[in-house]
C-alpha positions in Angstrom: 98.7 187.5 108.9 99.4 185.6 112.3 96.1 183.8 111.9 97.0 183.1 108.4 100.1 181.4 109.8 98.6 179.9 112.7 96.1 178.1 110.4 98.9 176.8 107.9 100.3 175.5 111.3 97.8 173.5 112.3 96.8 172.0 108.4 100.9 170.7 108.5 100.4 169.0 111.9 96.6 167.4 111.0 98.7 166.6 107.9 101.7 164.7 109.5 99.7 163.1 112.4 98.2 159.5 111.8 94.9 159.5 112.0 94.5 155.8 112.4 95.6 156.6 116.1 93.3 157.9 118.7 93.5 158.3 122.4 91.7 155.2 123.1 93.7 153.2 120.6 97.3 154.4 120.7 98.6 151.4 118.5 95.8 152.0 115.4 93.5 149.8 114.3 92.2 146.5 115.8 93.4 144.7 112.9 97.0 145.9 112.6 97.5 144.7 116.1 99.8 141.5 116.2 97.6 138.0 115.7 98.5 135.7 117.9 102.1 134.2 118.6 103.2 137.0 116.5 105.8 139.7 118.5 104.6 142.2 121.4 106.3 144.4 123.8 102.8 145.2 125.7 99.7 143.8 125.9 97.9 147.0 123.7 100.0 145.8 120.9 97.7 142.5 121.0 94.2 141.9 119.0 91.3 141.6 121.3 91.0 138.4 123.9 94.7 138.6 123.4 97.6 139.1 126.0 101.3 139.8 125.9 103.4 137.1 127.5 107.0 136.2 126.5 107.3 139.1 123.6 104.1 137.0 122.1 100.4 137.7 121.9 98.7 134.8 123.6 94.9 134.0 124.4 93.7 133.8 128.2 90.6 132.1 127.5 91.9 128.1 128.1 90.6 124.9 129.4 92.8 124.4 132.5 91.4 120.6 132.2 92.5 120.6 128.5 95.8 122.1 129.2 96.6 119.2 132.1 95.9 116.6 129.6 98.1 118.5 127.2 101.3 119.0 129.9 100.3 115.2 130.7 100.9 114.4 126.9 104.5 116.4 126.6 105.2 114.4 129.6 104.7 110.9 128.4 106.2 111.9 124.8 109.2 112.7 126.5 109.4 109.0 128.3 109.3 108.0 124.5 105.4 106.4 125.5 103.9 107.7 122.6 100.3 105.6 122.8 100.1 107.3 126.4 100.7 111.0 124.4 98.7 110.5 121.8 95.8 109.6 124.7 96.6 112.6 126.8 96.5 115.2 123.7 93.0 113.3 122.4 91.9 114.0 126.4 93.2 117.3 126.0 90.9 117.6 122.6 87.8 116.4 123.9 87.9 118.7 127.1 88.2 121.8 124.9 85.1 120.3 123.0 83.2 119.5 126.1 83.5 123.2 127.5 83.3 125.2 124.3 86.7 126.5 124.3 88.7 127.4 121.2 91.1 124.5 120.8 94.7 126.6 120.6 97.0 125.6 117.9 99.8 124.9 120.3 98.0 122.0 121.6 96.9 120.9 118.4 99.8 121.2 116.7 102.0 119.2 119.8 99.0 116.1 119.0 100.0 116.2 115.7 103.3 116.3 116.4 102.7 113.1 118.3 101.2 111.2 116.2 103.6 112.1 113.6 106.4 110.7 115.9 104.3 107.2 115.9 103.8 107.2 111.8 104.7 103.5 111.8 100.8 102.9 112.7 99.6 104.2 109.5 96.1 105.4 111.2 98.4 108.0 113.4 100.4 109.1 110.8 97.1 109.7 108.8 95.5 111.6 111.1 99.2 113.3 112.1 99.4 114.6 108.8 95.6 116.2 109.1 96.4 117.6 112.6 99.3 119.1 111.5 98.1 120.7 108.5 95.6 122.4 111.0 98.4 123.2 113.1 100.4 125.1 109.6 97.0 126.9 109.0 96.3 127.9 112.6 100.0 129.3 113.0 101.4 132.7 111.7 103.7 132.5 109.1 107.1 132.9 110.6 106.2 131.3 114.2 108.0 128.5 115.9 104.7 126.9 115.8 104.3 126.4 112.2 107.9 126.0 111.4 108.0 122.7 113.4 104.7 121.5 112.0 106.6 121.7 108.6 109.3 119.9 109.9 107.1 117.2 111.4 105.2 116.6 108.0 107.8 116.2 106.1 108.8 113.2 108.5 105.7 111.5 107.1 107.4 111.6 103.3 108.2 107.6 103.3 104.2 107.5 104.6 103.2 108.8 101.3 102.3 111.8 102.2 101.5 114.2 99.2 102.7 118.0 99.9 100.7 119.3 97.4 97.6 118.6 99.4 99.3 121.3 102.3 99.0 124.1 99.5 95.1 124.1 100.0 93.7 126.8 102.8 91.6 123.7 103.8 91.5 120.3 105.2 91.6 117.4 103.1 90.1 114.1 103.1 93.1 112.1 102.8 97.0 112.6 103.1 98.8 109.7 102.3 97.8 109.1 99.1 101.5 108.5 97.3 102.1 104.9 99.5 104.8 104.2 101.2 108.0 104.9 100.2 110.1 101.5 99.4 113.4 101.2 100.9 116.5 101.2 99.3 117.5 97.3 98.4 120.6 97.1 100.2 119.3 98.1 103.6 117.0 94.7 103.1 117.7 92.1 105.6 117.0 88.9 104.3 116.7 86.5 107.6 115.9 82.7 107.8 114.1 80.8 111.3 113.7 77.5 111.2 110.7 76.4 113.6 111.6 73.4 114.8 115.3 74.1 115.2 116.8 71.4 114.0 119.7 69.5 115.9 122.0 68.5 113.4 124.8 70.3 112.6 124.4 69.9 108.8 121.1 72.5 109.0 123.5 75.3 109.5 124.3 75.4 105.7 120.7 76.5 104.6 120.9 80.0 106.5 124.3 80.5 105.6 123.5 79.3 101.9 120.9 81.8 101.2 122.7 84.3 102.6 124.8 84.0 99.8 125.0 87.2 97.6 123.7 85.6 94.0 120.9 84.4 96.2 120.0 87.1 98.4 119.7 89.3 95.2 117.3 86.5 93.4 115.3 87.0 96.9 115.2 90.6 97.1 113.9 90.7 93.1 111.4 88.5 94.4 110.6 91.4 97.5 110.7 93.8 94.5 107.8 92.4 92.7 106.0 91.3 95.6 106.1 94.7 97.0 105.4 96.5 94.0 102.3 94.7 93.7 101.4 94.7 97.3 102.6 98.2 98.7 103.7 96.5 101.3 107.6 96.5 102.5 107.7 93.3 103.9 107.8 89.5 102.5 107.9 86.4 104.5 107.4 83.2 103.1 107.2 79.6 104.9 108.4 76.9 103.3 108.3 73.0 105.0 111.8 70.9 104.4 112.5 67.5 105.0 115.9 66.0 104.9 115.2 62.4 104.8 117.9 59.5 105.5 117.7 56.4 104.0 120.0 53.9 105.5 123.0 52.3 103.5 122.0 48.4 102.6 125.6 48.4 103.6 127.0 48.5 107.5 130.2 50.4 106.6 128.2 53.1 104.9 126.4 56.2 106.1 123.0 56.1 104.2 121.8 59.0 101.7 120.0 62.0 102.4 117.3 63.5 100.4 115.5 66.6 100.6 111.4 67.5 100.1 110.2 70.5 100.1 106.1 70.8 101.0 104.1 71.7 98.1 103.0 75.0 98.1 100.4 75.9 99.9 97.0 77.1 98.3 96.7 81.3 98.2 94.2 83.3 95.6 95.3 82.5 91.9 97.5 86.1 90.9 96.9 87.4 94.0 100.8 89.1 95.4 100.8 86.3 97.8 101.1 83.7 95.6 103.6 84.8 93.0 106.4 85.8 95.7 105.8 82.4 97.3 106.4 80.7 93.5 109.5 83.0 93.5 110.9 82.1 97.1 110.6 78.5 96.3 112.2 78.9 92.8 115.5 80.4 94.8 115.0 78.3 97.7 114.7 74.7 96.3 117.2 74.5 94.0 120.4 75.6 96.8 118.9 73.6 99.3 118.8 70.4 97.2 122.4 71.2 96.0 123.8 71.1 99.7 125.3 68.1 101.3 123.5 67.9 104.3 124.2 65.0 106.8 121.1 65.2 109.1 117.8 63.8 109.5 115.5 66.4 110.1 111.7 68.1 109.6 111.6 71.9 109.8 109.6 74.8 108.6 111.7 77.6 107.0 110.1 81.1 107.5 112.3 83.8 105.0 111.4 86.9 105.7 112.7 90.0 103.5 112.3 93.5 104.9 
């Protein structure tokens, strides 16, 4: 009867213990150990090639060139010299490369970050958005790492990024394939140089005319089209002016001034170009010829909408 008992004994503890633990792995099997980055209080909590550092499994196997390059990059982002980062992470890429090392996805994910930060180059904010992508796949759900990768892509929205592409579990070929985003009409500036500056008092009426509301809308309808058709978010046209005098036949009288405007110059027939210069011209002509201006003078007019 004891053995009976003794036997029903042992059944209920083979029963209750977990056989995925052994006495050479206390924490189970290989793959239920934490990836890396994810949580750890000990090292044995950590996949193979894996160690616990901060409360987070982390690889020892690093390029101590590659990791210079990268605290060299961090260093120059944060003087806001973001050509000198971007060169320091690609340094930091290459030497990883050069000595067979597994590239780890906090270095990758700071170049990305990077060259997200410089997105008004539309080559880095290309290649930002593939880096980064790598960085999202690399990272475990969850982690610091791949949290700010999010929040670094979605920087590159008005870059036309397309977020859809980020669902795949694989690179793609291109990122930015929704264009630009155009900004909002009334943060437009609409800004007229005159090259030479004239002398005369009388030129200060131009700038001031076009800067007129009626006409600074008919000149950002003509930014409209030309960027719709371009997808590009900035217009500047040049324009030459004359204000000619032609003296009074009378002593006592001032003279008359009249106002040419340079033909247009020749650009591709339908081409973007050539329509918002028609359109400029159309706004521009018209209010400069209806000003009284009292100065001789030859200028060209660069309007620039952006």
């Amino acid at each position: 009867m004891r053995a009976v008992h003794a036997t029903a004994i042992a059944i209920a503890c083979w029963a209750g213990c977990d056989s995925r633990a052994t006495a050479s792995d206390p924490t189970g099997r290989s793959e239920q150990r934490s990836r890396e980055y994810e949580s750890c209080s000990a090292s044995v909590q950590c996949q193979d090639d894996l160690r616990c550092f901060d409360h987070a499994c982390r690889r020892t196997v690093r390029s101590t060139v590659g990791d210079y390059y990268a605290a060299a990059g961090a260093l120059a982002r944060g003087k806001g010299d973001l050509e000198a980062a971007i060169a320091a992470y690609a340094q930091a890429l290459a030497h990883y490369d050069a000595e067979k090392v597994a590239l780890p996805p906090d270095v990758d994910c700071a170049y990305g970050a990077a060259l997200a930060a410089a997105r008004n180059k539309r080559d880095h904010a290309e290649l930002g958005a593939r880096v980064l992508h790598r960085c999202v796949l690399a990272a475990p759900v969850g982690s610091r790492l791949r949290d700010q990768a999010l929040a670094e892509l979605a920087t590159l929205a008005d870059a036309g990024l397309d977020p859809v592409l980020l669902g795949a579990n694989k690179i793609a070929d291109l990122y930015l394939t929704k264009g630009p985003a155009r900004p909002a009409t009334d943060k437009l500036t609409v800004a007229v140089t005159a090259t030479p500056m004239p002398s005369g008092k009388s030129y200060a009426q131009i700038p001031e005319k076009l800067g007129e509301a009626d006409l600074r809308a008919a000149l950002v309808a003509c930014w409209d089209a030309y960027t719709a058709a371009s997808k590009k978010d900035a217009l500047t046209v040049a324009i030459g002016i004359k204000s000619i005098l032609t003296p009074s036949e009378y002593e006592d009288e001032p003279g008359t001034i009249s106002v040419k405007l340079d033909p247009q110059v020749a650009l591709p027939p339908g081409s973007p170009e050539g329509a918002a210069d028609a359109c400029v011209r159309q706004v521009v002509e018209p209010a400069i010829k209806g000003l009284r201006l009292t100065d001789a003078f030859a200028t060209r007019l660069a309007i620039s909408i952006k």
